[in-house]
mmCIF file of the N, C-alpha and C atoms, coordinates in Angstrom:
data_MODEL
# 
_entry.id   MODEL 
# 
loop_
_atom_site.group_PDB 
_atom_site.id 
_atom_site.type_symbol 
_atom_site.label_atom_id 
_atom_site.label_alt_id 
_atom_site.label_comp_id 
_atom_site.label_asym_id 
_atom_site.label_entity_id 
_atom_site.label_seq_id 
_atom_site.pdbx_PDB_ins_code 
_atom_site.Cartn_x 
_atom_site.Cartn_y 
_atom_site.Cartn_z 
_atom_site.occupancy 
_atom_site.B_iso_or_equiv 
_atom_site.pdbx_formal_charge 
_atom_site.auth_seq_id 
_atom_site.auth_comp_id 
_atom_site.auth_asym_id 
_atom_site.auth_atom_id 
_atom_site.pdbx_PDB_model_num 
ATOM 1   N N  . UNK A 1 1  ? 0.852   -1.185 0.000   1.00 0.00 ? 1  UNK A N  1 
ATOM 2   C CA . UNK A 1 1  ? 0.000   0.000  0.000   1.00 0.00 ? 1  UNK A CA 1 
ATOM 3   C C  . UNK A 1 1  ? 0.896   1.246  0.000   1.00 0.00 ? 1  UNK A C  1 
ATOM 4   N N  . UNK A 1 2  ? 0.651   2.045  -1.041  1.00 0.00 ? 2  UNK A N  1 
ATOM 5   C CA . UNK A 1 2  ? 1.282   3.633  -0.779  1.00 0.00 ? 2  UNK A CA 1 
ATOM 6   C C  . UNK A 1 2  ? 1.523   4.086  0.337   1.00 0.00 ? 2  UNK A C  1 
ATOM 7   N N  . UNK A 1 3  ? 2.936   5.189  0.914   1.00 0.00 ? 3  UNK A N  1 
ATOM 8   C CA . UNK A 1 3  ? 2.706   5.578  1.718   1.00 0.00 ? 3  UNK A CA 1 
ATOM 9   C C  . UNK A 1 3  ? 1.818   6.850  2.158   1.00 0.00 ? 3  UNK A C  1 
ATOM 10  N N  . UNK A 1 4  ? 2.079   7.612  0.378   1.00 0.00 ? 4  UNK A N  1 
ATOM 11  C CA . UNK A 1 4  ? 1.386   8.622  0.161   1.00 0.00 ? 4  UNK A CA 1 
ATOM 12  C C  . UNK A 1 4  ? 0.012   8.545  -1.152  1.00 0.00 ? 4  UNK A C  1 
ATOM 13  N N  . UNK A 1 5  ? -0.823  9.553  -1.533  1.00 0.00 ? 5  UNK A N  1 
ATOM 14  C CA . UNK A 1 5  ? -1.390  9.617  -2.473  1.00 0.00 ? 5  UNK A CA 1 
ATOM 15  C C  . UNK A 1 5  ? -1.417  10.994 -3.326  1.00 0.00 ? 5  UNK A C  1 
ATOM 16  N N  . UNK A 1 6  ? -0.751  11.192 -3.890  1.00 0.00 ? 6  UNK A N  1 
ATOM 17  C CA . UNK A 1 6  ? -0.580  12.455 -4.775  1.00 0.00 ? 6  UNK A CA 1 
ATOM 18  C C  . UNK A 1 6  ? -1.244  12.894 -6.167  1.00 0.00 ? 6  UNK A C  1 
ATOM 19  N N  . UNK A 1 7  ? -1.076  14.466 -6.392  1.00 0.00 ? 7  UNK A N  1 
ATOM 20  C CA . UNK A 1 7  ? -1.672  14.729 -7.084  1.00 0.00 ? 7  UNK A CA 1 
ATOM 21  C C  . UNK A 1 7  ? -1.860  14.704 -8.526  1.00 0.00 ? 7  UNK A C  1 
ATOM 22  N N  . UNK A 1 8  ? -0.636  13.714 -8.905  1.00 0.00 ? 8  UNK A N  1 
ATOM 23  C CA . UNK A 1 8  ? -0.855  12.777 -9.636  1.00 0.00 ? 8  UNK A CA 1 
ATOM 24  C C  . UNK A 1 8  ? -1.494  11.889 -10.011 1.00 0.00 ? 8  UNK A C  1 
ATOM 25  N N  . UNK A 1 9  ? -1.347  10.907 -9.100  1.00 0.00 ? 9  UNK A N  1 
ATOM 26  C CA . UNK A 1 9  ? -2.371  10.047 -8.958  1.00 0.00 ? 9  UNK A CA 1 
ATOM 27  C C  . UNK A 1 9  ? -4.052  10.434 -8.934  1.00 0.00 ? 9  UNK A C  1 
ATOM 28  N N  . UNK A 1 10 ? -4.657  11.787 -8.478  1.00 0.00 ? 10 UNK A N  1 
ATOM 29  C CA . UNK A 1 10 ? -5.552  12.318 -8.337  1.00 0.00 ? 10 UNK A CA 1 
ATOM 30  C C  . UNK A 1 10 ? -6.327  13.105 -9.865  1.00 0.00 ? 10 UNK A C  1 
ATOM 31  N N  . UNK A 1 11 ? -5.004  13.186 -10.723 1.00 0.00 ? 11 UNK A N  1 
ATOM 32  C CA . UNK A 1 11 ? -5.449  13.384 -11.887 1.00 0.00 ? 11 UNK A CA 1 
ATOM 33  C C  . UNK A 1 11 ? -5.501  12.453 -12.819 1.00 0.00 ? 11 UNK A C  1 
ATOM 34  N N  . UNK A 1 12 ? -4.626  11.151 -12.912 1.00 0.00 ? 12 UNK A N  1 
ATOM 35  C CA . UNK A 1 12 ? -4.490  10.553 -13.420 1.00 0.00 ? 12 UNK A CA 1 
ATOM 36  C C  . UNK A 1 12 ? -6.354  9.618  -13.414 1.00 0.00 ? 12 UNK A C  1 
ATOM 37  N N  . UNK A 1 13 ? -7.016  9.728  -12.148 1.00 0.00 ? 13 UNK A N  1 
ATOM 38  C CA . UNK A 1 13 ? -8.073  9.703  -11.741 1.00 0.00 ? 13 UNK A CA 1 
ATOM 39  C C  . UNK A 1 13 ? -9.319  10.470 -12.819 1.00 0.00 ? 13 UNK A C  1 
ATOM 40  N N  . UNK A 1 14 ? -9.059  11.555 -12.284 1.00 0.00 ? 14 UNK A N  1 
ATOM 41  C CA . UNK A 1 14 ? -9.957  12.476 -13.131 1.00 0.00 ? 14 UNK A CA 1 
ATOM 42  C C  . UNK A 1 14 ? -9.644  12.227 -14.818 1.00 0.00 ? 14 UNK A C  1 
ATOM 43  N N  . UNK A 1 15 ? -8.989  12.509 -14.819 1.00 0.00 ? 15 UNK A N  1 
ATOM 44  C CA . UNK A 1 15 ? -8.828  11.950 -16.790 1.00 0.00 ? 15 UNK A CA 1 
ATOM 45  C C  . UNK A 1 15 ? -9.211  10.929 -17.133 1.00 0.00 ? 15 UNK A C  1 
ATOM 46  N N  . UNK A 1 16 ? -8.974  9.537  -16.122 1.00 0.00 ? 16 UNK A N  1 
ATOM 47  C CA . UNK A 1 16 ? -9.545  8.444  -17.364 1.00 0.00 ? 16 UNK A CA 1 
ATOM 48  C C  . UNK A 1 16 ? -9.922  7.983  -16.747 1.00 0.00 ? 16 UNK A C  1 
ATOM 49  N N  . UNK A 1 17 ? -10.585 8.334  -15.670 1.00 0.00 ? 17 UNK A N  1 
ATOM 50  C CA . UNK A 1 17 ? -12.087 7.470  -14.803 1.00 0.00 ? 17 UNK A CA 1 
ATOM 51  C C  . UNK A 1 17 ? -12.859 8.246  -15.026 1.00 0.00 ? 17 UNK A C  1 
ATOM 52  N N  . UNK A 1 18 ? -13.081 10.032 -14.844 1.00 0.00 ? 18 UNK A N  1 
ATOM 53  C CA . UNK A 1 18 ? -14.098 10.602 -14.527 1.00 0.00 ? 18 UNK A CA 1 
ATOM 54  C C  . UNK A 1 18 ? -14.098 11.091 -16.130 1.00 0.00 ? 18 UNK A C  1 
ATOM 55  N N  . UNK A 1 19 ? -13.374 11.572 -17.015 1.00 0.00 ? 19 UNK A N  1 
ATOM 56  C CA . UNK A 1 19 ? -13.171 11.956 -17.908 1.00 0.00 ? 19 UNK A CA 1 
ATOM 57  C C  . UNK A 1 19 ? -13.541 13.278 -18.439 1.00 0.00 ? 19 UNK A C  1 
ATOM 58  N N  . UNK A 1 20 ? -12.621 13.953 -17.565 1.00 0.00 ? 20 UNK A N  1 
ATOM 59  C CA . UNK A 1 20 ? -12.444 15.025 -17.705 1.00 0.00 ? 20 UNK A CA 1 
ATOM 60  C C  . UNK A 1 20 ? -11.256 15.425 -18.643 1.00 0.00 ? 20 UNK A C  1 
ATOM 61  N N  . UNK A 1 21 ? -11.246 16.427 -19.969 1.00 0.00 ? 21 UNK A N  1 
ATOM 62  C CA . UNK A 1 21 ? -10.416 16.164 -20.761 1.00 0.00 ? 21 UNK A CA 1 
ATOM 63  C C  . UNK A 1 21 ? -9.044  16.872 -20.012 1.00 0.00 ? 21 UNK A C  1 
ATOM 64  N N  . UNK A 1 22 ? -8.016  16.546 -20.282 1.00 0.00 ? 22 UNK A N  1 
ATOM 65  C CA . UNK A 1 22 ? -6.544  16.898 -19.915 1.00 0.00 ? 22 UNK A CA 1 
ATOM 66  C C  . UNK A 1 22 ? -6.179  18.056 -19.533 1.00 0.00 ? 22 UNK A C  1 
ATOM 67  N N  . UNK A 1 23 ? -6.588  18.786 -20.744 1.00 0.00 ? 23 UNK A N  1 
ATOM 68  C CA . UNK A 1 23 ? -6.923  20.537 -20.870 1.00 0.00 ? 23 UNK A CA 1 
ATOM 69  C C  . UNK A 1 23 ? -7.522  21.623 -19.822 1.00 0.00 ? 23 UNK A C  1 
ATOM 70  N N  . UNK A 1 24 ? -8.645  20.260 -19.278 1.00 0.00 ? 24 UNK A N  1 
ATOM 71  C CA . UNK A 1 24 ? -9.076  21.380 -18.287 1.00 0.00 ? 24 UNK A CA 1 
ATOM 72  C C  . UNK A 1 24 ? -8.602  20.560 -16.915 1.00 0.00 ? 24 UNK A C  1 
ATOM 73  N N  . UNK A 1 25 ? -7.565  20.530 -16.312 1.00 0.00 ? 25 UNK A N  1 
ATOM 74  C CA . UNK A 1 25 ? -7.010  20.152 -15.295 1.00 0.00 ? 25 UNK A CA 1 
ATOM 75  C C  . UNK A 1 25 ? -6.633  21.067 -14.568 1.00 0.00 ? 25 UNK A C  1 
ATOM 76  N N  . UNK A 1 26 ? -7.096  21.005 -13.186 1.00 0.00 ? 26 UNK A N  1 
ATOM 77  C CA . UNK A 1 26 ? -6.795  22.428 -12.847 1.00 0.00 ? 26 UNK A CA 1 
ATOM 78  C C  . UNK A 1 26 ? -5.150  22.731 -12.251 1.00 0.00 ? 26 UNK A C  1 
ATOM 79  N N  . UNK A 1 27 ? -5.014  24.055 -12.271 1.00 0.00 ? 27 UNK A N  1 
ATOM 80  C CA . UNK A 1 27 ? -3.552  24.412 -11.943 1.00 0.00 ? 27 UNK A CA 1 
ATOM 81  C C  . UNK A 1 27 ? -3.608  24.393 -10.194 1.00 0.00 ? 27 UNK A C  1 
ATOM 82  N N  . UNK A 1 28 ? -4.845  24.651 -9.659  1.00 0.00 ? 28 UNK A N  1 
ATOM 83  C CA . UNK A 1 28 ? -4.703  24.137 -8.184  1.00 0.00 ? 28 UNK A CA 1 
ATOM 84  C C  . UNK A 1 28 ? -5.557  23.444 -7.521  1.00 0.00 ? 28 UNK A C  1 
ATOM 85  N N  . UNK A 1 29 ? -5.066  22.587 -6.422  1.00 0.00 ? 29 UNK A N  1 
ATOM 86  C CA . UNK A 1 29 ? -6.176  21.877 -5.720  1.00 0.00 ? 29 UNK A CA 1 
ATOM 87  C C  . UNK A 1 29 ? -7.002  22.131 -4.543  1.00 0.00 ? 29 UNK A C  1 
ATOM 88  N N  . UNK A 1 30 ? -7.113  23.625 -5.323  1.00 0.00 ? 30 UNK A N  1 
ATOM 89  C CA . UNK A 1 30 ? -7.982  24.468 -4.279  1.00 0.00 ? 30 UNK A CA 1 
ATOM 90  C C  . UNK A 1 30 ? -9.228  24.505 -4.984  1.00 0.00 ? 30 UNK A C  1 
ATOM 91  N N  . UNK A 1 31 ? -10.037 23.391 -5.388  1.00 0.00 ? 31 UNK A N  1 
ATOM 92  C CA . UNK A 1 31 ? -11.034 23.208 -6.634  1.00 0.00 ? 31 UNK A CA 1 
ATOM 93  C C  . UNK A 1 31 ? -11.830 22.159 -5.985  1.00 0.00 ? 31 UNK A C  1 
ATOM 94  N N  . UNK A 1 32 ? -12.918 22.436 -6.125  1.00 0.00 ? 32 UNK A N  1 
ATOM 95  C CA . UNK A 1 32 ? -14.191 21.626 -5.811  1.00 0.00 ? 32 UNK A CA 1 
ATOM 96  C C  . UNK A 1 32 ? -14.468 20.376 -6.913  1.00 0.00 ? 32 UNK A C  1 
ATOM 97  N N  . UNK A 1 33 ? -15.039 19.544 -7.392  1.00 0.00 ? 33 UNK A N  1 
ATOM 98  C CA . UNK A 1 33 ? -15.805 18.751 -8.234  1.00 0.00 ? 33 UNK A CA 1 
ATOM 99  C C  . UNK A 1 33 ? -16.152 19.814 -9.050  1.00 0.00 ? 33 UNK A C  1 
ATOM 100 N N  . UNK A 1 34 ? -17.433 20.146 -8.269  1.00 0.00 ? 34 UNK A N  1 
ATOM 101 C CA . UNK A 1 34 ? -18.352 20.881 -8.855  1.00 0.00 ? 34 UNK A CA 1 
ATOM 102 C C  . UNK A 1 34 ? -17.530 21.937 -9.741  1.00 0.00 ? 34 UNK A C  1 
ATOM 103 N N  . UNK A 1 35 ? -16.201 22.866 -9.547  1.00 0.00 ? 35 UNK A N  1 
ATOM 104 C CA . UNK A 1 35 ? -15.574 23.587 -9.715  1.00 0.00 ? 35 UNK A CA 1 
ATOM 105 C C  . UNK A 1 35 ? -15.448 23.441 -11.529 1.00 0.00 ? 35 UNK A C  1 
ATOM 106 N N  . UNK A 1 36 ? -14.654 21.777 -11.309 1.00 0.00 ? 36 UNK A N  1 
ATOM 107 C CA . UNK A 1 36 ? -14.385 21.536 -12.546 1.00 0.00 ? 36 UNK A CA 1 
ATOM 108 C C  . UNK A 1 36 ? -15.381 20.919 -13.386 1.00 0.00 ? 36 UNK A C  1 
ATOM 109 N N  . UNK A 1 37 ? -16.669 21.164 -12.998 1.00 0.00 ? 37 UNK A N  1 
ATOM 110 C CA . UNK A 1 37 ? -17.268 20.620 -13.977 1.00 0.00 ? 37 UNK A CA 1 
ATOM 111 C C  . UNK A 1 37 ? -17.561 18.768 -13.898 1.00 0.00 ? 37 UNK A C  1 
ATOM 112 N N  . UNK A 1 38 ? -17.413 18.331 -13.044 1.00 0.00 ? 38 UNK A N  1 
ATOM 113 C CA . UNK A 1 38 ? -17.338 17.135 -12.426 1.00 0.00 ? 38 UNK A CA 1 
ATOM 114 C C  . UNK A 1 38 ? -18.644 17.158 -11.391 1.00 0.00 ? 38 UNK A C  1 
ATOM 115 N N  . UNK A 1 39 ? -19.657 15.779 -11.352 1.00 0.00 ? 39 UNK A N  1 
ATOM 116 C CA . UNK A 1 39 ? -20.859 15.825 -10.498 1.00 0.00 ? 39 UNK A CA 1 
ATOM 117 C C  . UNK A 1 39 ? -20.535 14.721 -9.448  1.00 0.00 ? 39 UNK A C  1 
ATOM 118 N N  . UNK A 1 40 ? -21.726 14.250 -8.960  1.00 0.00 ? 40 UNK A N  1 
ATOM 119 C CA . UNK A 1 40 ? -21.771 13.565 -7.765  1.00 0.00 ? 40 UNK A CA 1 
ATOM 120 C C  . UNK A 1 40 ? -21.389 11.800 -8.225  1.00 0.00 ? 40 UNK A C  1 
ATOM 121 N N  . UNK A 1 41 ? -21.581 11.704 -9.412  1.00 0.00 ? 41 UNK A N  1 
ATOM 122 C CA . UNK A 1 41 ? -20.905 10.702 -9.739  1.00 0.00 ? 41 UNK A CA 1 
ATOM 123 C C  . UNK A 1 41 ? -19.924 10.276 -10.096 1.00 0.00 ? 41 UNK A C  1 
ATOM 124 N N  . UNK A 1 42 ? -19.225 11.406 -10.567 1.00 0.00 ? 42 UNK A N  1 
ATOM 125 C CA . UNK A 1 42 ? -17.419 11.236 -10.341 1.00 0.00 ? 42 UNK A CA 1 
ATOM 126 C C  . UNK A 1 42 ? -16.979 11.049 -9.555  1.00 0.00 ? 42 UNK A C  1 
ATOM 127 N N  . UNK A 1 43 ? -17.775 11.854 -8.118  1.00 0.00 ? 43 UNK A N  1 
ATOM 128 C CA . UNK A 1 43 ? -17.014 11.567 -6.955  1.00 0.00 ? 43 UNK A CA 1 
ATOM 129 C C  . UNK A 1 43 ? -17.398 10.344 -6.297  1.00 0.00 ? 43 UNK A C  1 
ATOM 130 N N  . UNK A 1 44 ? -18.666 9.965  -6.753  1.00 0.00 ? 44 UNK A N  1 
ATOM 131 C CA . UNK A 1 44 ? -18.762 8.440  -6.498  1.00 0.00 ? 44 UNK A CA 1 
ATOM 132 C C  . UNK A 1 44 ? -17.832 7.222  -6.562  1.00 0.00 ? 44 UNK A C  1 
ATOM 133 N N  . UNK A 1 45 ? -17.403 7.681  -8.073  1.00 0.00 ? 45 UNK A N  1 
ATOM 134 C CA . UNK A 1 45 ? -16.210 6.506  -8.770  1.00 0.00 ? 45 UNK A CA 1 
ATOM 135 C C  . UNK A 1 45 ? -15.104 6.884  -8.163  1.00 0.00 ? 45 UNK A C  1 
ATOM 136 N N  . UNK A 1 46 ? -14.744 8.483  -7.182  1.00 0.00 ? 46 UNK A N  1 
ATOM 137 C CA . UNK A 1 46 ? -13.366 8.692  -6.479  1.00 0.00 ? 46 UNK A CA 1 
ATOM 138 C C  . UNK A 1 46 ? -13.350 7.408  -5.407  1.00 0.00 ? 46 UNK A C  1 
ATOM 139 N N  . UNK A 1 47 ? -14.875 7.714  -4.778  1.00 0.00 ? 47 UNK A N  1 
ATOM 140 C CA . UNK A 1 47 ? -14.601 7.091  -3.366  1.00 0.00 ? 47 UNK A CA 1 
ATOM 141 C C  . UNK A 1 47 ? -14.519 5.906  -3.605  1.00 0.00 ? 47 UNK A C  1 
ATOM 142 N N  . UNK A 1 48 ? -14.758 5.009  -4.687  1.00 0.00 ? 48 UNK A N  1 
ATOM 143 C CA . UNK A 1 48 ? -14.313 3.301  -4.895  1.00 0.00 ? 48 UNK A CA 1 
ATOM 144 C C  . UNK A 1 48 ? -12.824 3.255  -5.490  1.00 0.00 ? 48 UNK A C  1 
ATOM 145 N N  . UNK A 1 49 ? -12.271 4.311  -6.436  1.00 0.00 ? 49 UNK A N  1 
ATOM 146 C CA . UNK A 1 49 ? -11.146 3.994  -6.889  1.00 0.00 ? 49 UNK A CA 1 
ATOM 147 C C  . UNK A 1 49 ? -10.027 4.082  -5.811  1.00 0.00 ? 49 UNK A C  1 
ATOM 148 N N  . UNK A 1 50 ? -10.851 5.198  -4.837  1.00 0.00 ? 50 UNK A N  1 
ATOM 149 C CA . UNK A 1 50 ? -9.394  4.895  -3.813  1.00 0.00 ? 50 UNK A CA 1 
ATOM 150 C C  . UNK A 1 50 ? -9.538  3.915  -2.319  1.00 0.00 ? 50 UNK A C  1 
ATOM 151 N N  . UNK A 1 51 ? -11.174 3.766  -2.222  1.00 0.00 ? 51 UNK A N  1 
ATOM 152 C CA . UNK A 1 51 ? -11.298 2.870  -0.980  1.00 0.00 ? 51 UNK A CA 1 
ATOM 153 C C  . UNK A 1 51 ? -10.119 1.156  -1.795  1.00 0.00 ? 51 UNK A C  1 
ATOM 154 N N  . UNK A 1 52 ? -10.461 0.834  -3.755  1.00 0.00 ? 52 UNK A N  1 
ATOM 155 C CA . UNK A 1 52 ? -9.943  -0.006 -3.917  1.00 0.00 ? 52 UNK A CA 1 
ATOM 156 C C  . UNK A 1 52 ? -8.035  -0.433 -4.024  1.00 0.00 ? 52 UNK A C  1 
ATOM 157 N N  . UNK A 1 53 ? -7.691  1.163  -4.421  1.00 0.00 ? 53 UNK A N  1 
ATOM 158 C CA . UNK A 1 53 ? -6.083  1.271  -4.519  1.00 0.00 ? 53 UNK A CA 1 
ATOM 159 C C  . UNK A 1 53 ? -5.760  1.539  -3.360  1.00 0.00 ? 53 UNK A C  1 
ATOM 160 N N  . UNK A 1 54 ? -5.977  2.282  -2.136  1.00 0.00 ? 54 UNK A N  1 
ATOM 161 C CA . UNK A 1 54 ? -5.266  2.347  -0.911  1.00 0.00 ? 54 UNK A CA 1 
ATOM 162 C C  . UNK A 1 54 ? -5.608  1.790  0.311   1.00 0.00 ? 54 UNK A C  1 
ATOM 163 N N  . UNK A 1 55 ? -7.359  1.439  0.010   1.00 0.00 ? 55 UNK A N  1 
ATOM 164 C CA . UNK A 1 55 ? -7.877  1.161  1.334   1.00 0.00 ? 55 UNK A CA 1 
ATOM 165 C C  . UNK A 1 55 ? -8.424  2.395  2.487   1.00 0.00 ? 55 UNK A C  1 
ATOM 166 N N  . UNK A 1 56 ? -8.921  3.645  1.402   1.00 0.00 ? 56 UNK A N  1 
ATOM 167 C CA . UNK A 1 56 ? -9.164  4.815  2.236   1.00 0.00 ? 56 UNK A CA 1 
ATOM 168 C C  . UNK A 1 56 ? -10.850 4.918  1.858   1.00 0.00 ? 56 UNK A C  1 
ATOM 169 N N  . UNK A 1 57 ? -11.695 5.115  3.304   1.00 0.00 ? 57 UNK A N  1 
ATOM 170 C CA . UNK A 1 57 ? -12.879 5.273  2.185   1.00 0.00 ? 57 UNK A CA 1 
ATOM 171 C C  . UNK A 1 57 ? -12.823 7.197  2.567   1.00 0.00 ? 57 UNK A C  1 
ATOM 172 N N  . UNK A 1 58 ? -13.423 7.836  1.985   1.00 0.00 ? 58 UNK A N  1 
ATOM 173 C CA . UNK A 1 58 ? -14.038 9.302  1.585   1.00 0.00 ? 58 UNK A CA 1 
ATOM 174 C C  . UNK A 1 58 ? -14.926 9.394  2.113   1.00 0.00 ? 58 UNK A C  1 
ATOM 175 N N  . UNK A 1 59 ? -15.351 10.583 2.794   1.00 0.00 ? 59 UNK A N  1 
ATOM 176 C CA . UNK A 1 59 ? -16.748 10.806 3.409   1.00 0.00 ? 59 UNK A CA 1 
ATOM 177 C C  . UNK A 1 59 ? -17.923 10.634 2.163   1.00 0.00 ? 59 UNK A C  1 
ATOM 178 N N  . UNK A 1 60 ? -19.002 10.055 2.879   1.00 0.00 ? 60 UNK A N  1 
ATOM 179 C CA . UNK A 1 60 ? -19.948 9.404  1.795   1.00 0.00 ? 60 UNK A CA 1 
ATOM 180 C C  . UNK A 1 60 ? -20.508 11.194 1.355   1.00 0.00 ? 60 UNK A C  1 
ATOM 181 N N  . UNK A 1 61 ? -20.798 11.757 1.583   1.00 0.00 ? 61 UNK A N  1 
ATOM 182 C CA . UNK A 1 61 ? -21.556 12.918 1.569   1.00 0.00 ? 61 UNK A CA 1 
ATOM 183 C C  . UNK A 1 61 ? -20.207 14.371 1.981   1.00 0.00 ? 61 UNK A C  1 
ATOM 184 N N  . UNK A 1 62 ? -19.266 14.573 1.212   1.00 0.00 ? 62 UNK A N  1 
ATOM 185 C CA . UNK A 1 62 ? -18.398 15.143 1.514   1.00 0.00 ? 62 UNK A CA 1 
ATOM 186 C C  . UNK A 1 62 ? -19.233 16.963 1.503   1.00 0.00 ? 62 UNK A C  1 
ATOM 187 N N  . UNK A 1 63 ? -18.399 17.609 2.424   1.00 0.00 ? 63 UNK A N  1 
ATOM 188 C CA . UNK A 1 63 ? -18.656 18.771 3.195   1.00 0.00 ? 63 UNK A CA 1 
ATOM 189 C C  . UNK A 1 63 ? -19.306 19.966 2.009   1.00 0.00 ? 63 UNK A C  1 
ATOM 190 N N  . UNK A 1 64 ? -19.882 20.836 1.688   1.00 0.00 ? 64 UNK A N  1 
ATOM 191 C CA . UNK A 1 64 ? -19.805 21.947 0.980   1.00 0.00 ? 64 UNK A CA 1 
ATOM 192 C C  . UNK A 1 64 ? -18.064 22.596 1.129   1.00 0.00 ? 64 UNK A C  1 
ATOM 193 N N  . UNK A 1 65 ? -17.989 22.725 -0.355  1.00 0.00 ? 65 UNK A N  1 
ATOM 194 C CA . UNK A 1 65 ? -16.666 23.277 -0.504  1.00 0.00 ? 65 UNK A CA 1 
ATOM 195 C C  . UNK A 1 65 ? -15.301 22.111 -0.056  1.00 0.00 ? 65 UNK A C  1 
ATOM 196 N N  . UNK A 1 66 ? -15.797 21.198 -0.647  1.00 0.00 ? 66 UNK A N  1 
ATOM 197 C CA . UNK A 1 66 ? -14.440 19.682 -0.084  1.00 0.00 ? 66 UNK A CA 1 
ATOM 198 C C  . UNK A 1 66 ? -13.738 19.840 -1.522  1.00 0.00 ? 66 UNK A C  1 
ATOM 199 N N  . UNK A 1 67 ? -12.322 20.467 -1.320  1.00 0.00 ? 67 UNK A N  1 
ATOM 200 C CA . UNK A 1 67 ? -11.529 20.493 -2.537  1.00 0.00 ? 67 UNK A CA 1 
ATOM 201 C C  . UNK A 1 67 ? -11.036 19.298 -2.968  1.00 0.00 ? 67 UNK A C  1 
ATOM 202 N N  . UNK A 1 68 ? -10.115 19.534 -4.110  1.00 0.00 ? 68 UNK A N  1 
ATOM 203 C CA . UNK A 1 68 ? -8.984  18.163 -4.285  1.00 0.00 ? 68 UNK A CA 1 
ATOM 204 C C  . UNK A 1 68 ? -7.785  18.121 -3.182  1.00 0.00 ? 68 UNK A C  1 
ATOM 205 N N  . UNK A 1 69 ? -7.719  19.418 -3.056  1.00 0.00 ? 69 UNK A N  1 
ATOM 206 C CA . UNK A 1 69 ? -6.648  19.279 -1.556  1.00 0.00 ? 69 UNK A CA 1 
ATOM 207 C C  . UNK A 1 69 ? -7.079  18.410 -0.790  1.00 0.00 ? 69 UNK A C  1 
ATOM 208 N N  . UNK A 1 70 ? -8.772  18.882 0.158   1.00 0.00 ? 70 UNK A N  1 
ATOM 209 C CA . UNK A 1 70 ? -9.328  18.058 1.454   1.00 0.00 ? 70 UNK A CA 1 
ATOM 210 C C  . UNK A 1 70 ? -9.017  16.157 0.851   1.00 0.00 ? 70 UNK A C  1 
ATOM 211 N N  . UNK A 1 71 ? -9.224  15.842 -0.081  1.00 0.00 ? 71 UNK A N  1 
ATOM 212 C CA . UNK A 1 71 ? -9.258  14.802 -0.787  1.00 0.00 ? 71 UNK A CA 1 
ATOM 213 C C  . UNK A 1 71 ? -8.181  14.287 -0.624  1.00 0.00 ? 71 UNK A C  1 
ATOM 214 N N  . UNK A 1 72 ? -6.941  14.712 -1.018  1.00 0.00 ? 72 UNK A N  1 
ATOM 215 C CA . UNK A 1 72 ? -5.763  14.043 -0.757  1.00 0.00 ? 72 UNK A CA 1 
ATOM 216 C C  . UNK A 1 72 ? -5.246  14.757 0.506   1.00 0.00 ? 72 UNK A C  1 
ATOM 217 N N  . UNK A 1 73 ? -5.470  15.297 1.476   1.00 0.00 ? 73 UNK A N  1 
ATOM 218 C CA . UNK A 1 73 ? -5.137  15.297 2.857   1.00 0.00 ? 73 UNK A CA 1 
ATOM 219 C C  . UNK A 1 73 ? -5.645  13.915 3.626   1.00 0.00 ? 73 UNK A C  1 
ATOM 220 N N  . UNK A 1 74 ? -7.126  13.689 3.100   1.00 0.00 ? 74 UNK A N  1 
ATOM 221 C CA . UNK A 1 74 ? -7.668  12.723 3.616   1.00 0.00 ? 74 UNK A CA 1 
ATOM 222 C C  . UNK A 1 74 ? -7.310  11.557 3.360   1.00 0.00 ? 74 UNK A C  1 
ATOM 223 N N  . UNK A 1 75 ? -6.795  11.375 2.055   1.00 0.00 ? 75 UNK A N  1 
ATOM 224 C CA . UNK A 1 75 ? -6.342  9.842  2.108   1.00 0.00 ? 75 UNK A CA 1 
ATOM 225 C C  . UNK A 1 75 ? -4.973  9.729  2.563   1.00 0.00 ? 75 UNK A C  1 
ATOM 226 N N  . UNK A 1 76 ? -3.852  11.065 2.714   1.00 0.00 ? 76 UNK A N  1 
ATOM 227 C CA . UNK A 1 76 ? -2.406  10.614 3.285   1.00 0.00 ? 76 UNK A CA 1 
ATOM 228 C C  . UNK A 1 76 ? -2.814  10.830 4.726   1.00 0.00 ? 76 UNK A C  1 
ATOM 229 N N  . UNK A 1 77 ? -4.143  11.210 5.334   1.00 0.00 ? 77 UNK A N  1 
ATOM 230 C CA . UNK A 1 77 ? -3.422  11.427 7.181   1.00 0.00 ? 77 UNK A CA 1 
ATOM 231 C C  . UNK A 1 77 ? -4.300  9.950  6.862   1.00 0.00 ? 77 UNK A C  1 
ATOM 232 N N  . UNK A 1 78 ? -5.220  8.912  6.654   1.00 0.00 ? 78 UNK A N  1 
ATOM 233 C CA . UNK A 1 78 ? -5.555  7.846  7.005   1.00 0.00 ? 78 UNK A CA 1 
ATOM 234 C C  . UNK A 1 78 ? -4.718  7.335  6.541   1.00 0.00 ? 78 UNK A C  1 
ATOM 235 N N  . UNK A 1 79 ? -3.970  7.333  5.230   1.00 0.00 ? 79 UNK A N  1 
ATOM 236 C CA . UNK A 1 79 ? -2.362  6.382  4.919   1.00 0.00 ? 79 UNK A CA 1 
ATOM 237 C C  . UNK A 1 79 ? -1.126  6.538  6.470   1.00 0.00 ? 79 UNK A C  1 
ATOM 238 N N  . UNK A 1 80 ? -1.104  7.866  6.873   1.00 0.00 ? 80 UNK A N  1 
ATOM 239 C CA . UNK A 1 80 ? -0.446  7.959  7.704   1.00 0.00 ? 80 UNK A CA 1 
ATOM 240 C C  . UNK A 1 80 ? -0.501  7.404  9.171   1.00 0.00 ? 80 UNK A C  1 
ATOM 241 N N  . UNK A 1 81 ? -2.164  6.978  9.636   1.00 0.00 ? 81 UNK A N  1 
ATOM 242 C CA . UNK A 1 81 ? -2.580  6.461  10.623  1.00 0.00 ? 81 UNK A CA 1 
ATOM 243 C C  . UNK A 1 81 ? -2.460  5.027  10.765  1.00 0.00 ? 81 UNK A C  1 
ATOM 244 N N  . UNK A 1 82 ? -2.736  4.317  9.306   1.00 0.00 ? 82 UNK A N  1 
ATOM 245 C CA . UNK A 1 82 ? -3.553  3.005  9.488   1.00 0.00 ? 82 UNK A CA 1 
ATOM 246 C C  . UNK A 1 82 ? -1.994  2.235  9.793   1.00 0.00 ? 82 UNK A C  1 
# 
């Protein structure tokens, strides 16, 4: 299991799971879903692609305003705990 999950990996996500084209990737991960144009079912397919690659699950109903930052904070402090 990773020790970390980066924002790499987080785009590599969005491009060819959620399919969002390349182009519009954002320059920071101070960005909502909603931000980029991404709905509740992208973030659906987040919370299985990473409960299945790291073993982290995502809040089922994540907060108003939950960036890509909160996203990968959340899966390295539970990488960092477990």
């Amino acid at each position: 299991m990773p020790q970390q999950w980066d924002s790499a990996a987080l785009f590599e996500f969005l491009v060819t799971q959620a399919g969002l084209p390349e182009d519009d990737l954002p320059t920071s991960l101070d960005v909502t879903f909603e931000d980029i144009g991404l709905d509740s079912l992208a973030y659906l397919q987040l919370q299985s692609e990473v409960l299945g690659a790291v073993g982290v699950e995502l809040p089922a109903d994540p907060p108003p305003g939950y960036t890509l930052a909160d996203i990968l904070d959340a899966v390295n402090l539970a990488l960092t705990t477990s």
